[in-house]
C-alpha positions, -999 to +999 in steps of 0.1 A: +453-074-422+440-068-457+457-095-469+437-120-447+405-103-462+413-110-496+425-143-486+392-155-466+370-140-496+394-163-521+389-191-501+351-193-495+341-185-533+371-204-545+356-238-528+320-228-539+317-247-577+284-221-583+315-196-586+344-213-599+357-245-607+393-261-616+410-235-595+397-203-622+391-171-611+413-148-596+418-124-570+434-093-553+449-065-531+457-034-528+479-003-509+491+027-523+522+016-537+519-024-539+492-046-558+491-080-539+476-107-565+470-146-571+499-163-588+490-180-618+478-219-612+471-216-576+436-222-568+414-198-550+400-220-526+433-224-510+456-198-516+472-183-485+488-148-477+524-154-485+510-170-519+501-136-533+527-117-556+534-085-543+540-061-578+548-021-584+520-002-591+536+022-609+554-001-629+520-016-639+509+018-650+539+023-670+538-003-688+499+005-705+514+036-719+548+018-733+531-015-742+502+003-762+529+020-787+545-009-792+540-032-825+510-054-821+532-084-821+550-075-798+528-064-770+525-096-751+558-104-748+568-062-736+544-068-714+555-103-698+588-082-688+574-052-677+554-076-653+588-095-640+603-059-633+572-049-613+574-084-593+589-077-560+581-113-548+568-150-562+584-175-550+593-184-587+556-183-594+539-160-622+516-133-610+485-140-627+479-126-668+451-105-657+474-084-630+472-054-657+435-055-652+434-057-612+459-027-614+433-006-631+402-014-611+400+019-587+392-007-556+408-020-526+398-055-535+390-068-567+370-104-572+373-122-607+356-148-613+333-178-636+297-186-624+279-206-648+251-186-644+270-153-654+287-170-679+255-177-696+250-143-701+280-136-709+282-159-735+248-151-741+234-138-781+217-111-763+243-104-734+254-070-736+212-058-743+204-080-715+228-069-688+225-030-697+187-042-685+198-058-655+228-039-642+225-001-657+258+007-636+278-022-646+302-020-676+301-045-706+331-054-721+332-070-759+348-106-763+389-097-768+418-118-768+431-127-730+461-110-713+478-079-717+455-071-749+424-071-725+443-051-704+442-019-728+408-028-742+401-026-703+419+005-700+398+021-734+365+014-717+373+023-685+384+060-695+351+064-713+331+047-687+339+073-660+344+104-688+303+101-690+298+087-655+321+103-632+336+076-614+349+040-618+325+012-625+323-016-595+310-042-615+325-051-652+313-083-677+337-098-697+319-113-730+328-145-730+350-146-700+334-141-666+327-111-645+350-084-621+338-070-587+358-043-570+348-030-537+372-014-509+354-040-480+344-074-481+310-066-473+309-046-505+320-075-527+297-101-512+267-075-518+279-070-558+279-107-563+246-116-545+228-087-563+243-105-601+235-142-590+201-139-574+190-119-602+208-138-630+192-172-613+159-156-614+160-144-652+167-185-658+138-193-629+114-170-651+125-185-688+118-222-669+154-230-677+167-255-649+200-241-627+211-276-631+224-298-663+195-312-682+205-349-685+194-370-719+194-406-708+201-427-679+240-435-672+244-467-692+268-488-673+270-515-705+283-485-726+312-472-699+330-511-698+327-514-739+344-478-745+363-464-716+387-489-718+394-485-756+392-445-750+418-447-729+447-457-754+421-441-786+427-406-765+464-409-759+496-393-771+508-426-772+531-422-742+504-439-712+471-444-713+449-418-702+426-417-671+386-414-686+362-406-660+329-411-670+298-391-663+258-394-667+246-381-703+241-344-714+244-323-740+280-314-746+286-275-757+288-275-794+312-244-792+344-224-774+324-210-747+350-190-725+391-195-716+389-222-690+366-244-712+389-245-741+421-248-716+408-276-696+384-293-722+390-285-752+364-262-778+347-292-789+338-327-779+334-354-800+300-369-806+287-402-818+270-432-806+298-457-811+329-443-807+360-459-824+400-456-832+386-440-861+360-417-850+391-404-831+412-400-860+388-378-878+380-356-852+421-349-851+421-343-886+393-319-887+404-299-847+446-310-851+440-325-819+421-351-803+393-348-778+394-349-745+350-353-744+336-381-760+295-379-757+274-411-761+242-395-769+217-406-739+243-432-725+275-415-711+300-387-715+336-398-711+363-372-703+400-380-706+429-364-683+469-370-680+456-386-647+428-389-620+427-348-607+430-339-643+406-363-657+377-347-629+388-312-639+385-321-676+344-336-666+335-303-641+339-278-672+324-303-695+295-303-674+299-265-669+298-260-705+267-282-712+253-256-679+265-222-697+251-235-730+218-249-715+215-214-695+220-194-723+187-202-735+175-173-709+199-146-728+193-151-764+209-185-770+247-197-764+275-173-787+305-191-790+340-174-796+349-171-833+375-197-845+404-166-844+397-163-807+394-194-799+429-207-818+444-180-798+435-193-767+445-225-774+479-218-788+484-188-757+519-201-739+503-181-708+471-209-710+495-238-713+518-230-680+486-227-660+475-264-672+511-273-663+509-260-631+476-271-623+487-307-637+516-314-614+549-331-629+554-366-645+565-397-626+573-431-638+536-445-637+515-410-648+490-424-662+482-458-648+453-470-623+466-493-599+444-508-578+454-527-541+433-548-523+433-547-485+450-517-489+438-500-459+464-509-436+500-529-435+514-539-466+488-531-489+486-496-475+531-494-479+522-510-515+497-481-525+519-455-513+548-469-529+526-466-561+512-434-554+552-420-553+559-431-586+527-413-600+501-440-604+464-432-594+457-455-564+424-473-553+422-482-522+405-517-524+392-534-489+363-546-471+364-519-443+350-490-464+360-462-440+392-472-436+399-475-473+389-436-476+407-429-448+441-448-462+435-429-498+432-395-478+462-403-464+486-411-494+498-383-513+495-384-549+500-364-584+478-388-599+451-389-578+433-417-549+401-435-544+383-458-522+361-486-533+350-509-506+348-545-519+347-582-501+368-601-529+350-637-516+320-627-532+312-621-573+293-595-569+306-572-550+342-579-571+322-571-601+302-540-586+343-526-574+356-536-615+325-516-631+333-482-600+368-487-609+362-485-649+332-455-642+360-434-625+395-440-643+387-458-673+403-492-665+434-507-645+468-511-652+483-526-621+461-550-599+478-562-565+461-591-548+472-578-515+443-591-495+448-621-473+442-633-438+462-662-416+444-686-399+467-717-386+472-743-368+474-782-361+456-805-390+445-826-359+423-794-349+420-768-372+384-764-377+370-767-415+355-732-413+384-720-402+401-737-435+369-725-457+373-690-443+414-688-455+405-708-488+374-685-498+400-653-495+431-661-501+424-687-533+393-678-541+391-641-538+420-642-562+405-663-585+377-638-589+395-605-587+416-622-616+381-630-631+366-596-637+399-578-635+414-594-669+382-589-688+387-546-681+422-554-692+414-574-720+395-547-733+423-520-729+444-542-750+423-544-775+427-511-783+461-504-774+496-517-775+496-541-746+503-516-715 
C-alpha cells in the first residue's frame, strides 16, 4: 500500500515541469527494515511499484560509519559496493546515488526534487540568509560534491541539526542542487512543498521578476535555416549528425547552476551572433568539449542532442537555466558552482550512466531525421516504422494532420517522432513543413516521397481533372518536396562531410 503512495506522489510531481524536468528528482519508501527507492534513470513521472529498489537499511547505516574512515579517494567507490550488498532487488538497474541520503531522512516518505523557483534560491548569492528568513525550521545545506560525499556532509548536519533542535528536520535545501521533503503521509509532503513554492513564487512576484523566461528577441526563422543545418555536423563527434532543436531567444545561464544542468546541457553555452566551424573549435579548446547551447543573441537558441528525446531534454534545462538564473535576481543574484565542483560533476561516472540510461542505445540510423510523406497510413506508415526500428527520428509528413500525430504516436522510437501536416501540391505549405522540420531537428537526412494517389482509367474517358489531380501529386508534389528539401540538405553539406 505504501508503495502505491510513493508511486502516485512520483508520478503527479514527476509529470509537473514547475517540479522537475528530464526525468530529475527522486523519490522514496520506507519500513522498518527495507528502504524502497527510484532506480537511477527512470523518470518520476512514470515509475511504477515493481520499479523501486528494495535495499537493507542496516546495511545503509553501516556503510556511513565504514565509508567515512576510509581514504578520501576511496569513498565513492566503498560506497558503490556497500550499496550493491544492500540491494535486495533491481532488475539490473542502479538504486539511485542519493539512496545514502533517503536512508537518513527520519520519514516514511521522502520527496527530492528541482523547481526552478527553488533552485533560484538555491543557487541564489543570498540563499542560505534568505531561506533561514523564509523557512526558520528548514535545514540549509552548503554546495558539496554529489553522491556518497553528500551523504556524510548530510549525515554532519543532520546530527547537529537535531542536537540543538530535538528532532529531525522535514524540509532540507541543497545549495545548488534542489530541495528534500520528508513526511510520513502524502498529505504531509504536498503541504511542505506548497508552503516552499507559494512563498518562493511570491518573493519573485514582490522583486517584479517574471515566473516565466524573459525572452530577447522574436524567433528569427531566417537565422534557424542558415545555422541549424551547419550546427548539426559543427556540434558532432563526427560519428552522425546531431539533432538541433531550436528555441525562441533568451538569456542562456552564463554559469554551472546545479547537476542536471551540467549533465544534460553542459556548464556553458556558446554565444555569438554568427556562429561558425570555428566559433566551435574555440569554445572546445577553451571547455575540452563542445557545446551543446549555441545562443544567437535576440534570434534563436539552438540545442543539440544524440537524437530528437535528447535534443528536447538538452532545450528544457537550457531554458530552466536561463529561469534559475533570471529568478535568482529575487535571492541576491545567480551563484554558480566553482570550476572544482563543476569538473567533478562532469567527469562523475554515476552522471554519465544516468545520461546513458536516459539516452536509450544506438541503432544504425541514431542520429538522422527522416522524413515520409503520406506516412499516416499503408506504406508510408510500414516505411516510417521500418525507419523508426533502425533509430532514425521520424516525421510523419501527410495532408490529414490528425492522422499523422496519431501514426507518430503509434511508432516506437529511440530517436524520437513528429507530425507535420503538409499538402505537397502546394509551395507553401511544402516550404512552411521544410522550415517546422529544420525548427525541430535541425535538418533531414532521409526524405521518402511516399505520397501518391491512383486515379485510372480509359484515355477515351478519363477526365482532365482527374489527370491534373494525379499529375499535381504525384509529379509535381515531388518536384517541390525535392525543391525545398535539397536546399536544407545543401546546407548540411556545406558544413559537413556529405551525410
Amino acid at each position: 500500500m505504501s508503495l502505491a503512495v510513493i508511486r502516485e506522489l512520483s508520478n503527479r510531481y514527476g509529470a509537473d515541469p514547475s517540479y522537475v524536468l528530464a526525468g530529475g528528482g527522486n523519490s522514496s519508501f520506507k519500513d522498518e527494515q527495507y528502504l524502497y527507492i527510484k532506480p537511477s534513470g527512470v523518470p518520476l513521472a512514470k515509475i511504477v511499484e515493481d520499479d523501486f529498489i528494495k535495499l537493507e537499511r542496516a546495511v545503509i547505516r553501516r556503510a556511513f560509519a565504514d565509508v567515512a574512515k576510509a581514504p578520501a579517494a576511496e569513498r565513492e567507490k566503498l560506497a558503490n559496493r556497500y550499496m550493491t550488498f544492500a540491494t535486495v532487488n533491481s532488475s539490473g538497474r542502479r538504486p539511485s546515488v542519493e539512496a545514502p541520503l533517503h536512508e537518513l531522512l527520519e520519514f516514511t516518505y521522502v520527496l527530492h526534487l528541482h523547481p526552478g523557483v527553488v533552485n533560484a534560491l538555491t543557487c541564489g548569492q543570498d540563499g542560505e540568509k534568505i531561506c533561514n528568513e523564509l523557512f526558520p525550521g528548514a535545514l540549509w545545506v552548503p554546495a558539496t560534491d554529489p553522491g556518497f560525499i553528500l551523504g556524510l556532509t548530510l549525515l554532519e548536519h543532520l546530527e547537529n541539526y537535531k542536537r540543538q533542535n530535538g528532532h529531525a528536520p522535514a524540509l532540507i535545501f541543497l545549495q545548488n542542487h534542489g530541495v528534500f521533503a520528508g513526511a510520513d503521509t502524502a498529505e504531509g509532503i504536498d503541504a511542505i512543498y506548497k508552503q516552499v513554492m507559494d512563498t518562493l513564487r511570491e518573493c519573485c512576484a514582490q522583486a517584479g521578476i517574471s515566473l516565466e523566461v524573459e525572452l530577447t528577441g522574436e524567433y528569427d526563422m531566417d537565422t534557424v535555416m542558415e545555422y541549424a543545418p551547419q550546427l548539426r555536423w559543427w556540434l558532432s563527434d563526427g560519428t552522425a549528425p546531431m539533432t538541433v532543436k531550436s528555441i525562441a531567444p533568451f538569456k542562456t545561464a552564463c554559469g554551472a547552476l546545479t547537476p542536471d544542468h551540467i549533465v544534460y546541457a553542459k556548464s556553458y553555452s556558446l554565444v555569438c551572433d554568427a556562429p561558425s566551424r570555428e566559433a566551435v573549435e574555440a569554445f572546445e579548446k577553451l571547455h575540452g568539449y563542445k557545446p551543446l547551447v549555441v545562443e544567437v543573441p535576440g534570434k534563436a537558441v539552438f540545442c543539440a542532442g544524440k537524437n530528437a528525446p535528447a535534443a528536447e531534454t538538452v532545450a528544457m534545462l537550457a531554458r530552466d537555466g536561463g529561469l534559475v538564473q533570471q529568478l535568482s535576481s529575487a535571492f541576491g543574484g545567480p551563484l554558480y558552482l566553482d570550476d572544482a565542483r563543476r569538473a567533478f560533476i562532469e567527469n562523475w561516472e554515476a552522471e554519465s550512466y544516468r545520461r546513458k540510461v536516459a539516452a536509450g542505445s544506438g541503432a544504425t540510423l541514431t542520429g538522422k531525421i527522416a522524413v515520409v510523406t503520406g506516412g499516416a497510413q499503408g506504406f508510408g506508415f510500414g516505411i516510417a516504422e521500418k525507419l523508426a526500428a533502425a533509430g532514425a527520428t521520424v516525421v510523419i509528413a501527410d495532408l490529414n494532420a490528425d492522422g499523422a500525430r496519431q501514426a507518430a504516436a503509434a511508432i516506437k522510437s529511440t530517436g524520437g517522432t513528429g507530425a507535420v501536416a503538409v499538402n505537397i501540391s502546394d509551395e507553401a505549405s511544402v516550404e512552411t513543413m521544410v522550415r517546422a522540420v529544420a525548427s525541430n531537428y535541425g535538418g533531414i537526412d532521409l526524405f521518402v516521397a511516399n505520397a501518391g494517389v491512383l486515379k485510372a482509367g480509359s484515355v477515351k474517358t478519363l477526365e482532365k481533372k482527374d489527370w491534373d489531380f494525379v499529375t499535381s501529386i504525384n509529379y509535381s508534389g515531388y518536384f517541390v518536396c525535392v525543391k525545398f528539401v535539397s536546399r536544407l540538405m545543401a546546407k548540411q553539406n556545406s558544413a559537413g562531410p556529405g551525410w
